[in-house]
C-alpha positions in Angstrom: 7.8 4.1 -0.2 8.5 0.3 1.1 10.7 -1.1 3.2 13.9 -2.6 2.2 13.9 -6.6 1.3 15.1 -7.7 4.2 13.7 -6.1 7.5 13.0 -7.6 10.9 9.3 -7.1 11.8 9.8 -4.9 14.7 12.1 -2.8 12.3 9.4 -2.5 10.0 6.6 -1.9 12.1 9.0 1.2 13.4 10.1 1.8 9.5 6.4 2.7 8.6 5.3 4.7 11.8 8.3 6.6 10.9 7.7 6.8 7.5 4.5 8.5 8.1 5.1 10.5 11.3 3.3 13.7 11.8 0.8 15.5 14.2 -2.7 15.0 12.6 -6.0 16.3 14.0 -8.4 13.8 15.3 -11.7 13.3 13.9 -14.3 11.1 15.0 -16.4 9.2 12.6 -19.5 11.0 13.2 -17.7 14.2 12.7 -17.2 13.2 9.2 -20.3 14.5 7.7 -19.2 18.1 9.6 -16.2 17.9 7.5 -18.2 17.1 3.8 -16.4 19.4 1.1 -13.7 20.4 3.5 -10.2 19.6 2.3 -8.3 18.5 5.4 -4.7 17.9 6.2 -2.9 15.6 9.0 -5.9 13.4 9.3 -6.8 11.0 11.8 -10.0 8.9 11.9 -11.0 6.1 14.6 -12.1 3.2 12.6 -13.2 1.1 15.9 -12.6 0.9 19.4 -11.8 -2.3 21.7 -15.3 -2.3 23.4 -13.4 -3.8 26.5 -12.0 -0.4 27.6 -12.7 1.7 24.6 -8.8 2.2 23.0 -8.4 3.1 19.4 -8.6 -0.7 17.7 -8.6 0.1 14.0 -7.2 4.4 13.1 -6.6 5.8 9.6 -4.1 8.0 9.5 -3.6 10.3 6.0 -1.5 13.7 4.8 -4.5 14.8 3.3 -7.7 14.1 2.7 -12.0 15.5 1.7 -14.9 13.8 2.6 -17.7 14.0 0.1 -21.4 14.3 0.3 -21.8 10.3 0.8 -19.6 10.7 3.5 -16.2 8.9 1.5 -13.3 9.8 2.8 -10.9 10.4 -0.4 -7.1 10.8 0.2 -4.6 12.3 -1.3 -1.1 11.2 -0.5 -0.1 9.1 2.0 -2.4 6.7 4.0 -2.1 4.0 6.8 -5.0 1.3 8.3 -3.4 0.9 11.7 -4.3 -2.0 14.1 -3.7 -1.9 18.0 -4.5 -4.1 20.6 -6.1 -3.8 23.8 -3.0 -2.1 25.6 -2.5 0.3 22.5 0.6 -1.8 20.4 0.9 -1.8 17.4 0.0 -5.2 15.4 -0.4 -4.4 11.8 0.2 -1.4 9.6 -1.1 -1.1 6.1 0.7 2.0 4.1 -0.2 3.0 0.6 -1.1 6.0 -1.8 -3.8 7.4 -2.8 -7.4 5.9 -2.1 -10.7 6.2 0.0 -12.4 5.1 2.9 -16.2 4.4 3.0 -17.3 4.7 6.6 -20.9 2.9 5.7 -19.3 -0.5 4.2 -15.9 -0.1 6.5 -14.1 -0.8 3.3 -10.9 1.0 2.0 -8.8 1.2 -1.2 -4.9 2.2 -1.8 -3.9 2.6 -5.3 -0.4 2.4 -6.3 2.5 1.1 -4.3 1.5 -0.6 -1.1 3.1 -2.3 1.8 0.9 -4.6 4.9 3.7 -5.0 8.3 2.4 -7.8 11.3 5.2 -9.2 13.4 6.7 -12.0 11.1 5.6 -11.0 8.2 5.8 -7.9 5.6 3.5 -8.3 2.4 4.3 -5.6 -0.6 3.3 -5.1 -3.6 0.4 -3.0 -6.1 -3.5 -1.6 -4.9 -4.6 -2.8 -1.7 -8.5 -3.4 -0.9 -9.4 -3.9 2.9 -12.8 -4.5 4.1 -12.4 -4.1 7.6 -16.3 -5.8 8.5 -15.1 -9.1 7.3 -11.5 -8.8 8.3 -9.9 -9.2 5.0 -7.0 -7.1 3.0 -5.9 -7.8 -0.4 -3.0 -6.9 -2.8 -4.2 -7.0 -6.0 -1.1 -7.0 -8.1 2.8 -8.0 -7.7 1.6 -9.6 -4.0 5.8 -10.3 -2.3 5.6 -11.7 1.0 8.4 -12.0 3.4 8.3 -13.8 6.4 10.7 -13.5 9.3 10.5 -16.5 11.9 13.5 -15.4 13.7 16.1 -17.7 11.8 13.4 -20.9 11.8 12.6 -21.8 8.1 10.1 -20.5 6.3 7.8 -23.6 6.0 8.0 -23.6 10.1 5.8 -20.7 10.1 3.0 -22.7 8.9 3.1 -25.5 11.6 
Protein backbone atom coordinates (compact mmCIF):
# COMPACT_ATOMS: atom_id res chain seq x y z
CA UNK A 1 0.00 0.00 0.00
CA UNK A 2 1.37 3.80 -0.64
CA UNK A 3 0.00 6.83 -0.24
CA UNK A 4 -1.74 8.71 -2.96
CA UNK A 5 0.66 11.23 -5.22
CA UNK A 6 -0.17 14.10 -3.69
CA UNK A 7 -0.32 14.03 0.21
CA UNK A 8 0.53 16.66 2.80
CA UNK A 9 3.22 15.30 5.16
CA UNK A 10 1.18 15.42 8.27
CA UNK A 11 -1.54 13.48 6.17
CA UNK A 12 0.87 10.91 5.39
CA UNK A 13 2.61 10.45 8.45
CA UNK A 14 -1.31 9.78 9.78
CA UNK A 15 -1.99 7.79 6.32
CA UNK A 16 0.74 5.14 7.43
CA UNK A 17 0.05 4.86 11.25
CA UNK A 18 -3.34 4.22 10.06
CA UNK A 19 -2.50 1.98 7.48
CA UNK A 20 -0.83 -0.28 9.88
CA UNK A 21 -2.81 0.21 13.13
CA UNK A 22 -3.22 -2.58 15.48
CA UNK A 23 -2.46 -3.71 19.07
CA UNK A 24 0.93 -5.64 19.05
CA UNK A 25 2.71 -7.18 21.93
CA UNK A 26 5.88 -5.61 23.05
CA UNK A 27 9.09 -7.29 22.94
CA UNK A 28 12.30 -6.16 24.10
CA UNK A 29 15.41 -6.93 22.16
CA UNK A 30 16.94 -9.12 24.59
CA UNK A 31 13.74 -11.06 24.68
CA UNK A 32 14.35 -11.95 21.13
CA UNK A 33 16.38 -15.01 21.65
CA UNK A 34 13.24 -16.21 24.12
CA UNK A 35 11.19 -16.02 21.11
CA UNK A 36 13.81 -18.14 18.49
CA UNK A 37 11.39 -20.55 16.45
CA UNK A 38 8.23 -18.96 17.74
CA UNK A 39 6.03 -17.51 15.07
CA UNK A 40 4.59 -14.34 16.54
CA UNK A 41 1.81 -11.98 15.55
CA UNK A 42 1.22 -8.10 16.26
CA UNK A 43 4.90 -7.50 16.90
CA UNK A 44 6.61 -4.73 18.43
CA UNK A 45 10.43 -4.39 18.97
CA UNK A 46 12.43 -1.31 20.49
CA UNK A 47 15.13 -0.70 18.15
CA UNK A 48 16.75 2.16 20.62
CA UNK A 49 15.89 4.48 23.20
CA UNK A 50 16.66 8.35 23.59
CA UNK A 51 19.31 7.89 26.36
CA UNK A 52 18.13 11.39 27.69
CA UNK A 53 14.97 9.95 29.35
CA UNK A 54 14.79 6.56 27.94
CA UNK A 55 11.54 6.97 25.23
CA UNK A 56 11.27 4.54 22.40
CA UNK A 57 13.69 6.36 19.65
CA UNK A 58 13.77 3.79 16.84
CA UNK A 59 10.42 0.71 17.12
CA UNK A 60 9.59 -1.97 14.48
CA UNK A 61 6.29 -2.63 14.29
CA UNK A 62 5.16 -6.04 12.05
CA UNK A 63 1.74 -8.34 11.49
CA UNK A 64 3.82 -11.14 11.86
CA UNK A 65 6.94 -12.24 12.32
CA UNK A 66 9.87 -15.53 13.72
CA UNK A 67 13.03 -15.01 15.00
CA UNK A 68 15.57 -17.56 14.06
CA UNK A 69 18.41 -19.24 15.75
CA UNK A 70 20.87 -16.11 14.85
CA UNK A 71 18.48 -14.12 16.34
CA UNK A 72 16.94 -12.48 12.69
CA UNK A 73 13.85 -11.20 12.98
CA UNK A 74 11.98 -12.41 9.58
CA UNK A 75 8.56 -10.84 8.68
CA UNK A 76 5.91 -11.77 7.03
CA UNK A 77 3.45 -9.05 5.96
CA UNK A 78 3.49 -5.78 6.82
CA UNK A 79 6.45 -3.89 8.50
CA UNK A 80 7.23 -0.22 9.73
CA UNK A 81 10.93 1.37 11.12
CA UNK A 82 9.37 4.13 13.10
CA UNK A 83 11.32 7.18 14.34
CA UNK A 84 10.22 9.43 17.48
CA UNK A 85 11.78 12.10 19.11
CA UNK A 86 12.49 12.89 22.60
CA UNK A 87 8.71 13.86 23.51
CA UNK A 88 7.42 10.67 21.63
CA UNK A 89 6.34 12.35 17.88
CA UNK A 90 6.50 10.94 15.18
CA UNK A 91 9.38 11.99 12.54
CA UNK A 92 9.79 9.37 10.06
CA UNK A 93 7.97 6.21 9.13
CA UNK A 94 9.33 3.57 6.80
CA UNK A 95 6.41 1.00 5.60
CA UNK A 96 7.05 -2.01 3.39
CA UNK A 97 6.56 -5.94 2.87
CA UNK A 98 8.10 -8.60 3.67
CA UNK A 99 11.80 -8.54 5.06
CA UNK A 100 14.12 -8.96 8.25
CA UNK A 101 15.72 -7.36 10.89
CA UNK A 102 19.18 -8.31 12.18
CA UNK A 103 19.45 -7.04 15.78
CA UNK A 104 23.54 -7.61 15.75
CA UNK A 105 24.28 -5.29 12.61
CA UNK A 106 20.93 -3.02 13.32
CA UNK A 107 20.28 -3.41 9.67
CA UNK A 108 16.83 -4.16 7.96
CA UNK A 109 15.36 -5.15 4.55
CA UNK A 110 11.72 -4.67 2.90
CA UNK A 111 11.17 -6.33 -0.30
CA UNK A 112 8.59 -5.31 -2.52
CA UNK A 113 6.61 -2.07 -2.50
CA UNK A 114 7.87 0.47 -0.10
CA UNK A 115 7.15 3.91 1.08
CA UNK A 116 9.71 6.34 3.64
CA UNK A 117 7.15 9.59 5.27
CA UNK A 118 9.38 12.72 7.27
CA UNK A 119 7.53 15.98 7.31
CA UNK A 120 8.19 17.51 3.79
CA UNK A 121 8.96 14.73 2.15
CA UNK A 122 7.42 11.18 1.08
CA UNK A 123 9.97 8.87 -0.93
CA UNK A 124 8.22 5.54 -2.64
CA UNK A 125 9.21 3.22 -4.58
CA UNK A 126 10.78 -0.88 -4.75
CA UNK A 127 13.08 -2.88 -1.66
CA UNK A 128 14.17 -0.73 1.00
CA UNK A 129 17.70 -1.45 2.93
CA UNK A 130 18.13 0.60 6.33
CA UNK A 131 21.10 0.28 8.36
CA UNK A 132 20.10 2.03 11.32
CA UNK A 133 24.06 2.19 13.00
CA UNK A 134 25.10 4.43 10.25
CA UNK A 135 21.80 6.22 9.80
CA UNK A 136 21.15 5.44 6.19
CA UNK A 137 17.96 4.05 4.27
CA UNK A 138 17.83 3.24 0.68
CA UNK A 139 15.27 2.44 -2.13
CA UNK A 140 16.76 0.34 -4.41
CA UNK A 141 14.57 0.44 -7.38
CA UNK A 142 11.75 3.01 -8.95
CA UNK A 143 13.12 5.67 -6.03
CA UNK A 144 9.86 8.81 -6.49
CA UNK A 145 10.33 11.51 -4.19
CA UNK A 146 7.85 14.14 -3.38
CA UNK A 147 8.52 17.01 -1.46
CA UNK A 148 5.97 19.33 0.12
CA UNK A 149 7.39 22.83 1.23
CA UNK A 150 4.01 24.17 1.97
CA UNK A 151 3.43 25.97 -1.47
CA UNK A 152 7.37 27.21 -1.70
CA UNK A 153 9.05 25.64 -4.78
CA UNK A 154 10.66 22.70 -4.84
CA UNK A 155 14.31 23.91 -5.37
CA UNK A 156 13.61 26.12 -2.03
CA UNK A 157 13.84 23.05 -0.04
CA UNK A 158 17.39 22.79 -0.64
CA UNK A 159 18.42 26.35 0.41
Amino acid sequence: MKPPAVLPCAAALAFAAAAFAGEPGEISAGGLAAQAGQSMAGVRLTLKRHPANGRVKELLVADRATVDDGGIVRVDGRIRLMEFDENGATNSVAAGRDGFYDPSRNYAECHGPVAFIRPGIVLTGTNLTWNSAINVLRIETNAVLRIDRGGRSAVDAFD
